[in-house]
C-alpha positions in Angstrom: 237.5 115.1 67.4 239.9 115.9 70.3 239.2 118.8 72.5 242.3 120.7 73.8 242.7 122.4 77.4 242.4 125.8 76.6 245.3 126.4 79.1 248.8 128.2 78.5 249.6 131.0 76.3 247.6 132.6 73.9 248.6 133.9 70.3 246.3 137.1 69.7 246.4 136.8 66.4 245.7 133.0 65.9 244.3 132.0 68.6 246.9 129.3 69.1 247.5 128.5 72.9 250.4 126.4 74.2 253.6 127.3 76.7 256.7 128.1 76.0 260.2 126.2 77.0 263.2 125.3 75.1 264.3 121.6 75.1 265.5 121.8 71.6 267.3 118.8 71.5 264.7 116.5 73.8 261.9 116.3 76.2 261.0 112.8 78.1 258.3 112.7 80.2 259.2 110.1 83.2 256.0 110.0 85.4 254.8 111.9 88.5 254.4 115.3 86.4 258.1 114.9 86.0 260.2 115.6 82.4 263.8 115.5 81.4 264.3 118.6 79.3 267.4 118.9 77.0 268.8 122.1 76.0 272.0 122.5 73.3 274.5 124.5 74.1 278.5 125.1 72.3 281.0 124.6 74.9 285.0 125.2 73.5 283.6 124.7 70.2 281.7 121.4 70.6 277.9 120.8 70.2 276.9 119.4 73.6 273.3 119.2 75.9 271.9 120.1 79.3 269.8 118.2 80.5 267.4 118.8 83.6 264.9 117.1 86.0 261.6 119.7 85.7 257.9 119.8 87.4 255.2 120.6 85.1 253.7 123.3 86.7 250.8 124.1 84.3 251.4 127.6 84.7 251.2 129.7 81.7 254.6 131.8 82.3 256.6 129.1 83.6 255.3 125.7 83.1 258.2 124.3 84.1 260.6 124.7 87.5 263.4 122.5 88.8 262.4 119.0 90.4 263.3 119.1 94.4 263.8 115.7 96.4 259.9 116.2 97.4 258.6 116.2 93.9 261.5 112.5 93.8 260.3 111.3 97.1 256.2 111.6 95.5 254.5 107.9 95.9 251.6 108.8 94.6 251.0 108.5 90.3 249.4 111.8 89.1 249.1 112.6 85.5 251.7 114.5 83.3 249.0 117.1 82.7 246.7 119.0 85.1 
């Protein structure tokens, strides 16, 4: 049996926890705690996506911000999760 972090949000009445962030139409995970989130959006009509460089943060509220040239300029490999 797998043990999860008992990290993020927390659903009083299931008990669920987790964190909360749309990429409705994707989500790649690249490396260096950095993902590619994809969010859908209707532009004249059309179906199209954003898509985004984010930092996992870990942070309950806002596990995600923006990548910045530091968090591109990193050398060093740290894991996805904290």
């Amino acid at each position: 049996m797998l043990a999860l972090a008992d990290d993020g949000l927390k659903d009083a009445a299931t008990g669920v926890r987790g964190w909360s962030r749309k990429a409705d139409v994707g989500f790649q995970p690249i490396g260096r705690r950095l993902f590619y989130l994809a969010v859908n959006r209707k532009v004249d009509g059309k179906q199209t996506a954003d898509l985004t460089l984010e930092r996992w943060t870990g942070e309950a509220e806002a596990p995600f911000t923006p990548a910045t040239v530091e968090d591109l300029g990193r050398q060093e490999a740290t894991p996805a999760a904290r």
